[in-house]
C-alpha positions in Angstrom: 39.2 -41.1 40.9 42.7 -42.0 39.8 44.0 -45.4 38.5 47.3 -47.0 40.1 49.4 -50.0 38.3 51.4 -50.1 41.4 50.7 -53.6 42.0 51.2 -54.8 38.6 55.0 -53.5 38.9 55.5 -54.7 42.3 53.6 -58.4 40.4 56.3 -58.2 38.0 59.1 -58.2 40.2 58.0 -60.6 42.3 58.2 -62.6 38.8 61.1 -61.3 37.7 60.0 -59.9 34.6 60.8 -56.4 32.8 58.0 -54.6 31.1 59.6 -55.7 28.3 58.9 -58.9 28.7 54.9 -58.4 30.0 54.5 -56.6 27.0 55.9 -59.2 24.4 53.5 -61.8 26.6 50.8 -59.6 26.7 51.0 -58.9 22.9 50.0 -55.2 23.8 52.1 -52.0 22.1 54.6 -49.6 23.0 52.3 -46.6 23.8 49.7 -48.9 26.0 53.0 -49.4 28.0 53.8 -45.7 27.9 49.6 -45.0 29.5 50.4 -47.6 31.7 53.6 -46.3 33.4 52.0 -42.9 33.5 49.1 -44.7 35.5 46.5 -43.7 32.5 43.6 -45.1 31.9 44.1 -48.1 29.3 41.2 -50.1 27.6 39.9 -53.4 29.6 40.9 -55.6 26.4 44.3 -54.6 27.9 43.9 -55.3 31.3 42.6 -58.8 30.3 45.5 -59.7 28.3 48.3 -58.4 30.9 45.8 -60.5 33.3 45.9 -63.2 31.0 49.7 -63.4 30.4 50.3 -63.2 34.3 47.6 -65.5 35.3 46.2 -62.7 37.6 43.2 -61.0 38.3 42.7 -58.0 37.5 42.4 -56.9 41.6 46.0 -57.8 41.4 47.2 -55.6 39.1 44.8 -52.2 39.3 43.6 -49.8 42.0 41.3 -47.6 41.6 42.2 -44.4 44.2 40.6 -41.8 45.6 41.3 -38.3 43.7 42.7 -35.8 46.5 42.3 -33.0 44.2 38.9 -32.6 44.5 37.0 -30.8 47.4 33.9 -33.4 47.6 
């Protein structure tokens, strides 16, 4: 399985907000924004505070996705 932020960005521009901006409201560092835009896995203490800072659920700002790799 594979991890998509794709509705977090398309969250922050319905808001218009930069990732700059989540990340000084989410108080979370550089490299967790770095994981994030490379749709890596990032700890849930994150996910609650960019959850937190939005005033979303966390539905609304991860999917989880099938991995098309694999031959299952």
């Amino acid at each position: 399985m594979a991890i998509s932020y794709n509705k977090l960005w398309k969250l922050l521009i319905d808001r218009k907000m930069s990732k700059a901006d989540l990340r000084r409201a989410a108080g979370i560092a550089p490299n967790t924004m770095t994981k994030l835009n490379r749709d890596e896995e990032v700890t849930l203490e994150t996910l609650g505070k960019i959850c937190q800072a939005l005033s979303a659920n966390i539905g609304d700002i991860v999917d989880i996705v099938p991995d098309t790799s694999q031959g299952e």
